[in-house]
Each structure stands twice: as structure tokens, then as C-alpha cells.
N, C-alpha and C positions, 0 to 999 in steps of 0.2 A: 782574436778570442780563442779560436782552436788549437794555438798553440800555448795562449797565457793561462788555463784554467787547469793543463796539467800541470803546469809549471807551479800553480797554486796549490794544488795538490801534493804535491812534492814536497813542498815548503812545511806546509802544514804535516803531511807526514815524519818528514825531520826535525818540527819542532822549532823551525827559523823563517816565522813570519816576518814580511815586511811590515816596520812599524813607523806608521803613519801619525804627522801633525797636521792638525785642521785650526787654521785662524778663518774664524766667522762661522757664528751659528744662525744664518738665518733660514732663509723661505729653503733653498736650495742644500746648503751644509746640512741642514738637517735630515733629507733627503741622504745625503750622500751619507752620515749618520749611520741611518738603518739599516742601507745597503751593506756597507761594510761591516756591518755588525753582526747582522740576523744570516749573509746570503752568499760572503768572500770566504774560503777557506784561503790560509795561507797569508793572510793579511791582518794584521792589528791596529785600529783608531787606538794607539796611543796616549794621546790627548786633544783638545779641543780649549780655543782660546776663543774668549769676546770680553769686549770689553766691560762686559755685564756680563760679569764670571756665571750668574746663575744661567743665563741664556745656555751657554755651553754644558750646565748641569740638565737642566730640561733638554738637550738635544740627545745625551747618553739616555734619559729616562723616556724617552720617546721610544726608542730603538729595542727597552727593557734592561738599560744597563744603570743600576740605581748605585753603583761598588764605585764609586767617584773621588777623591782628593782633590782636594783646593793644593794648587803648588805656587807659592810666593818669590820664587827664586830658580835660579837655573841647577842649580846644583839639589833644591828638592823636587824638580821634575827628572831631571836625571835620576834620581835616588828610586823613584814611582817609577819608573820604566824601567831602569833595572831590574825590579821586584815584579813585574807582571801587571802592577796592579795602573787602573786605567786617570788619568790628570785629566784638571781642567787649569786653567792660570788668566788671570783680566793680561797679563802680559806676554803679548805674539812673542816678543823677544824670548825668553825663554824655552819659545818650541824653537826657534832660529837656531839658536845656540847649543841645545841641550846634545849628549853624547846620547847615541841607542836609537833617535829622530831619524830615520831615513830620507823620508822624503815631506815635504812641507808641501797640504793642500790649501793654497790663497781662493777662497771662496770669498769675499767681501764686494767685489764691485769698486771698491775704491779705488783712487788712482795713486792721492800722493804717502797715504797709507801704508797701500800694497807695496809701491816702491822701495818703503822701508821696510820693509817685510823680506822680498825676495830679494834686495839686496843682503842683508843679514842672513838670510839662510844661505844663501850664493856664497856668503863670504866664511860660512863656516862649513861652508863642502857638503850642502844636501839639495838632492833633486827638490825642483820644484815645479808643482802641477798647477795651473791658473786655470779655477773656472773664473776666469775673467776678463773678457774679450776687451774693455776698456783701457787695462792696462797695457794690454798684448798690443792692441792696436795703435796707443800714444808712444812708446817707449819700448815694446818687446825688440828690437833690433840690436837695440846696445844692453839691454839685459841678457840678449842672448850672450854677445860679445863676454863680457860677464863668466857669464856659468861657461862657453866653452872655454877660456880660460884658468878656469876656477876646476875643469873637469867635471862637471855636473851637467843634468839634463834638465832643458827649459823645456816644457812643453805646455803646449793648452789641451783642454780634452776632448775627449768622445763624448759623445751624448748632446752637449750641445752643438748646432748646427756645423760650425767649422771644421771640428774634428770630425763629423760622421762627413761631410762634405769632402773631404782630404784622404779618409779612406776611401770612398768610393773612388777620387782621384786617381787613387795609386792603384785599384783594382783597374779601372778601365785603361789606362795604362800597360800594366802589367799583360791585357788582353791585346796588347798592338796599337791599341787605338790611342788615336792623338788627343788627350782631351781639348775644347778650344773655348769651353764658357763651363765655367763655376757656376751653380745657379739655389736660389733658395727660395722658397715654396711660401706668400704669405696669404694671408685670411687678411689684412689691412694694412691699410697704409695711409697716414694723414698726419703732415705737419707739423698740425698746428693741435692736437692733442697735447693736452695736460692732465696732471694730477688731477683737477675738477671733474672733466670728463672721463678720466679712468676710474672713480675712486668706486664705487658699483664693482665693477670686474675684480677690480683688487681684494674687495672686504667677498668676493664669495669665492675668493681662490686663496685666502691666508697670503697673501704676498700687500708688497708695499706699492703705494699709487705713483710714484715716483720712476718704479722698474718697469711698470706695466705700462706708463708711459714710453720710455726710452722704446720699448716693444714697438708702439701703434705712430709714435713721429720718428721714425727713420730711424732712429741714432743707432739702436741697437744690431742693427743689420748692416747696418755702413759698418761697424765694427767688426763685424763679424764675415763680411765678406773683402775686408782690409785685411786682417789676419789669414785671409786663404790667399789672398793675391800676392803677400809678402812671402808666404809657404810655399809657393809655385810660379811666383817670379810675373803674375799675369798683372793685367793694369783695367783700370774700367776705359769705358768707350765714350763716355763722356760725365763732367761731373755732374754727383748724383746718382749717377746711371739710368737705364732705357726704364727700368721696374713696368713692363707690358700688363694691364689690371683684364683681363676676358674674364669672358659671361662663369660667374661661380658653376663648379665642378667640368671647366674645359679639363679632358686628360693630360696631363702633362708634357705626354705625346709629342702631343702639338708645339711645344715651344722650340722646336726645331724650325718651323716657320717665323717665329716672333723677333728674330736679332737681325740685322745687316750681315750678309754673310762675306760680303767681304772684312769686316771688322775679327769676324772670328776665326779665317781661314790665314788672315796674313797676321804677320806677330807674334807675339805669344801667349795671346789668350785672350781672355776676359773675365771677372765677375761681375755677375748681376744678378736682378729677382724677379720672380711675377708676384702678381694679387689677383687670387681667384682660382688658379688651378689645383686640381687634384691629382694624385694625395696630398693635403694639408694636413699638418707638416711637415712636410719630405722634403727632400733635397735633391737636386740633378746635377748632372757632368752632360754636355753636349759633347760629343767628340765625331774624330774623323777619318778616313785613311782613304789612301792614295791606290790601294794595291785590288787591280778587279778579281781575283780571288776572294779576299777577307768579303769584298764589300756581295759578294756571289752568296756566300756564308751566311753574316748578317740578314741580306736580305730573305734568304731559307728560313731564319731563326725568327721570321717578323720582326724587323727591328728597323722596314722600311727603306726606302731606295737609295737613300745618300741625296746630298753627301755630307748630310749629318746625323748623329744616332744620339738617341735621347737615353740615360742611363739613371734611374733614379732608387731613394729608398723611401719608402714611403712616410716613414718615421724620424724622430730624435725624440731618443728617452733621458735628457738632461742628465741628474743624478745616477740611473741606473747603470749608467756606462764609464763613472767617471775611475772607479775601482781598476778597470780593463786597461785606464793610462797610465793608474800610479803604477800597473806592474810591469806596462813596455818600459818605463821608465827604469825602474829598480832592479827590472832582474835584465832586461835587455838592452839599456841604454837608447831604446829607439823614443824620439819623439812622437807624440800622433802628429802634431802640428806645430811648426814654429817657422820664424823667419831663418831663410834661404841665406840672406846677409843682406843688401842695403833694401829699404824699404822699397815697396814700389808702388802701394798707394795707401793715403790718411785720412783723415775724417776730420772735416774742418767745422769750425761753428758756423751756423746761419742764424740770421735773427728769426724767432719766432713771432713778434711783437716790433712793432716799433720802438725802440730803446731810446733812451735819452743818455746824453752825459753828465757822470758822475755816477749811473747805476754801477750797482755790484754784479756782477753777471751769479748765479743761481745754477744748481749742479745739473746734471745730465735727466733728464726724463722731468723736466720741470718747466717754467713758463719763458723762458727768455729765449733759449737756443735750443735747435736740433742739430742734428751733423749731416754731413753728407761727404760720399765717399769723393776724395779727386786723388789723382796721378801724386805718388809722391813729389817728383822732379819741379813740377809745378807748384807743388805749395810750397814749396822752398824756396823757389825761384821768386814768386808773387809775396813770400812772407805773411803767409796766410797762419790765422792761427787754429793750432788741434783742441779741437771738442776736448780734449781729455784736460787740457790744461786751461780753459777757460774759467771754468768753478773760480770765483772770488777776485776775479782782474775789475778792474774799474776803468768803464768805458773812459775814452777823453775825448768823445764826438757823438752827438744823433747817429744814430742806425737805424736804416727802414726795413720794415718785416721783409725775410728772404735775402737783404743784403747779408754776404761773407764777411766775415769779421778778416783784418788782416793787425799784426801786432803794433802796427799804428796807429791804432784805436784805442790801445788798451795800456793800458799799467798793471803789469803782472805781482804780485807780492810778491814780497821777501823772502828769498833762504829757504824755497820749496825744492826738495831734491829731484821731485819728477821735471823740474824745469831745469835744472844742471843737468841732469840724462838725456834732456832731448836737445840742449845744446851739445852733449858730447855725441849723440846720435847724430846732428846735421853735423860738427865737424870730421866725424871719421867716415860716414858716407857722401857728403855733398861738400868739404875742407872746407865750411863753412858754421857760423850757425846763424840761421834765420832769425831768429829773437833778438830783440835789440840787447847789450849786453846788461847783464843786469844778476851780478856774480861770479864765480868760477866755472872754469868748464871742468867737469869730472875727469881727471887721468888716471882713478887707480880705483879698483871696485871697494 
């Protein structure tokens, strides 16, 4: 940030803001809305797409920005951006496409959407920002593949947990220290949550019971600590991972005591989480070092005897950080966060229910399936299938609550392009694809 804000100021003083597209106005886009509107010099929301054009109207009027055009084509959103003047359009293609579009923000959560989304802008030479740990974590490997290709920058953000998780990486890093466990900070953890029992929390936070699900039964944090593990090349310790729950407000401190420490000292790494400790919601790095100087130091600095050191922040401000990636991105080419190159761990479906066959499986944060993080190698190996791509497969066998789905189970639909991405993902990292065939495999973005 200390170096992106004069660099925004620059901009702004020159008169050559970065100009931003946003597909999806919801809980979060709007959010990020404000921020860039009311709080970034140096940066311009552009336009904004949903597919309920006014959604995206109401998300500029939220912000106080009422000076809006409906754009029905690429070449009249081109025309509104040229002009200064601020787009909305029911069609993401259009921001993908359009000349004077920098960088494209995928806020939606969707998967086989999103994939048409950042493929399209990939293909027409604009950075793209994901707040969206779902897609990052099904498919970000060969979308990265992709954009470096293509010369563009993949990245996921700051502010949600990954991204502030990856910078502190790279600080305690940066200080010598080896990091050796990714770790993320939760208030719960269950299951077998659903819509029914989130829908309370949802209607008095304006978000949907569906997200705030994915939140409270694992899925979302397996995502999300799948995209740090693929960014820093670390693997989990077992599937699912340890997630340690101690007595509400343990210091964080403490989770230096909570892993196996041979699991974190040998290999290269680990992510995982707790339930319970404080600060919620923060985020840690465990790390380590070899050297009785540093470790002389550290312990001066209270940070405890070794031989591991607890590193955390006590926060993630989702939306208000997400501004700080589109501009690593555009003016620096740095990503905050993205995969390293072959994946190294995914997030598989579990039944949440006892399933039957011939059900339809039901999207992420819903009643059929959670995820849970395992070793990439192994879900490829076992032909397990990813959370991300389960939405709408039709079982062809009984599943009992907690059994893994693997792609013998299931009959995937037709002509979904996130399911061509993730067979051209298992063949350019594992020269295979795990998926029974069922289509082309993608050779060209």
C-alpha cells in the first residue's frame, strides 16, 4: 500500500486513472463500488455489469454516483469510456471486450460464469482481479496459464482472507523467516449448515443465505486456503485439515502449540485454520528459522522461544482492500495472489445429507455438499470430484452424509467450459484428465 497510493496519486495528478470493470453488483461489488468511488484517487469504476442492469444502477447510486448510461453493445461502452462518462451494461462481455477497460473486477462467486468472464477478458488483453476464491480455487491454475500467455495479470485480492494471508507470507518471509503453516482465524465451523439455519444472519447483514452458508460449512475456507497453498506451493496435512476449535478468545499466540510439528518443519508447509481464537477475523503465518542469532532476536522481541513464531493480522477488510490489487496489478504487474503453476491442493465435495441417485447436486453454500480441502495429487489420482464443478451433475449412485463424491458418481452436464478448463488443467499438470471424457480438452485460450 505504501508504495500503491502515491503511485495513485500520480495518476490522478496526470489525469491517467486506471479504468476499472466490475461484473456483479452484489453484497461485496457494492462494497467495492463505494470504495473506488468516494475513497481511490487515481482510479475510475468505469463501468459495472449484472445481469439485472439496474442492480448495477443502484450500486453507482449507493456510492452517490447517479451520471449512469445503459450500454447495449461494445462499441457504446467503448464510446462511454472514451467520454468520461460512467456505463452500466446486463452484458459482462462488453466490459471483456471494450477498448479503455483495464482491468476487469470478477466479483460474482460464480464458477462456470466467471470462467466465461475471465476467459473473454484474458482473450482481449485485460488484467483480471477475482474476488472469487471459487473460481481461483476450481480452475485458477490454467487461467493463470492463460493470462501469462495472453501477458496479463491474474490475481485474487486483498482484503479477503487469501490475499491479506499471502501478504503477510511474503512479509515474514521477507524478515528470514521460513514460513511453515498458512493459518485463518474462524468464529465457526459446521458442516452441516444451511440456507435454513443461516437465513437469520444473512437478512441482518444484506447478504445472501447461500454465501453465508458456504461461510459456516467449510466450503469457503477450503477455498480459500486452496488458493494460498497453490500461491506458496504448501499442501494440507491431512484431508479437510486439523481446523484446532479452543476455549473462545485463546490468543492466537497459542497456535504454535496446536499443529504436529513435525508436519510443519519437514516439506513445504501447510495450510490450515482454527475455531475460536483471537483476533477474529485475522489471519497467521507460523514460521521458523534455524539460525541462534534471529531466533536470540525474536525471542528479545517477545515473539517466544521457538521453534515456531506466530505472525498474524488481526483483521480482513474484504472490499476496502480490493482497490490496493487492481493497482499492483495495473500499474505494477504484481499479483497479490495467484497460483505458483500446478495446483497443489482442491476442494472436493462431501455429502452433506444422505443423497440418493438421480438427485441434481445444488450449488455451493446449499444443502447437499460442502468441500473440503485435500492434496491436489490425490484428487487426481483417486478422481475425486471439485466442489466447484459439482453444481448440477446427477448423482448415478446413493451417497451417505460425509462420503466424497468421486466423478463415478456423477454425470456432469454438457458443454460447460469450467469442465473443459479443468480437464486442460489435469492434462498440462498431471498429462492426464481426471474427469471421465465428456468433450474437448481446451488447447487454445
Amino acid at each position: 500500500m505504501f508504495i500503491v497510493d502515491r503511485e495513485l496519486e500520480l495518476l490522478q495528478a496526470e489525469g491517467r486513472p486506471i479504468r476499472v470493470g466490475m461484473v456483479g453488483a452484489g453484497f461485496m461489488a457494492r462494497g467495492i463500488a463505494m470504495q473506488m468511488l468516494r475513497h481511490v484517487p487515481g482510479m475510475k469504476l468505469a463501468a459495472i455489469s449484472n445481469r439485472h442492469v439496474e442492480k448495477a444502477r443502484e450500486a453507482y447510486a449507493a456510492a452517490g454516483a447517479d451520471d449512469v448510461t445503459e450500454a447495449t453493445s461494445t462499441k457504446a461502452l467503448e464510446d462511454l469510456v472514451a467520454s468520461g462518462r460512467r456505463a452500466i451494461t446486463a452484458d459482462p462481455m462488453h466490459i471483456c471486450e471494450a477498448e479503455g477497460i483495464d482491468i476487469v473486477v470478477e466479483a460474482t462467486g460464480a464458477i462456470e460464469f466467471a470462467a466465461h468472464v475471465t476467459m473473454r477478458a484474458i482473450r482481449h488483453g485485460k488484467h483480471v482481479a477475482l474476488m472469487n476464491a471459487e473460481l481461483d480455487g476450481t480452475i485458477g491454475p490454467i487461467l493463470k496459464v492463460y493470462a501469462d500467455q495472453a501477458g496479463v495479470v491474474l490475481t485474487n485480492v486483498e482484503g479477503d482472507q487469501p490475499g491479506v494471508i499471502m501478504n503477510l507470507y511474503r512479509w515474514v518471509r521477507g524478515l528470514g523467516i521460513r514460513p511453515v503453516l498458512c493459518g485463518n482465524i474462524k468464529g465457526l465451523h459446521d458442516p452441516y449448515r444451511n440456507p435454513t439455519t443461516q437465513e437469520g444472519f444473512a437478512k441482518k447483514w444484506g447478504m445472501k443465505a447461500p454465501m453465508v452458508t458456504s461461510f459456516a460449512d467449510g466450503t469457503k475456507i477450503s477455498f480459500e486456503n486452496a488458493i494460498v497453498a497453490n500461491a506458496t506451493g504448501m499442501l494440507v496435512a491431512k484431508r479437510g485439515m486439523y481446523g484446532p476449535v479452543v476455549e473462545p478468545g485463546t490468543p492466537i499466540q497459542e497456535a504454535v502449540g496446536w499443529y504436529p510439528l513435525n508436519q510443519l518443519l519437514e516439506g513445504p508447509g501447510i495450510v490450515d485454520y482454527c475455531v475460536g481464537a483471537m483476533p477474529n477475523p485475522g489471519v497467521f503465518v507460523l514460521g521458523t528459522t534455524e539460525n541462534a542469532v534471529e531466533k536470540h532476536y525474536l525471542s528479545l522481541y517477545k515473539m517466544g522461544p521457538g521453534p515456531l513464531y506466530c505472525f498474524y493480522w488481526p483483521y480482513h477488510l474484504c472490499h476496502f482492500e480490493v482497490p490496493f490489487t487492481v493497482a499492483r496489478a495495473a500499474i505494477f504487474r504484481d499479483a497479490a495472489i495467484a497460483p505458483l503453476g500446478a495446483p497443489t491442493v482442491d476442494v472436493v465435495a462431501a455429502a452433506k445429507r444422505d443423497l440418493s441417485a438421480g438427485e441434481i447436486l445444488d450449488g455451493l453454500g446449499h444443502y447437499m455438499t460442502y468441500g473440503l480441502c485435500e492434496n491436489a495429487p490425490t484428487v487426481h489420482a483417486e478422481r475425486l470430484v471439485p466442489i466447484g464443478l459439482a453444481e448440477g451433475c446427477r448423482l448415478l449412485r446413493d451417497v451417505k452424509r460425509d462420503e466424497v463424491l468421486g466423478y463415478d458418481d456423477i454425470e456432469l452436464p454438457i458443454g460447460r467450459l469450467c469442465d473443459g478448463l479443468r480437464r486442460a488443467q489435469d492434462l498440462v499438470f498431471f498429462g492426464s484428465s481426471a474427469a471421465s471424457p465428456q468433450g474437448e480438452v481446451l488447447t487454445t485460450a
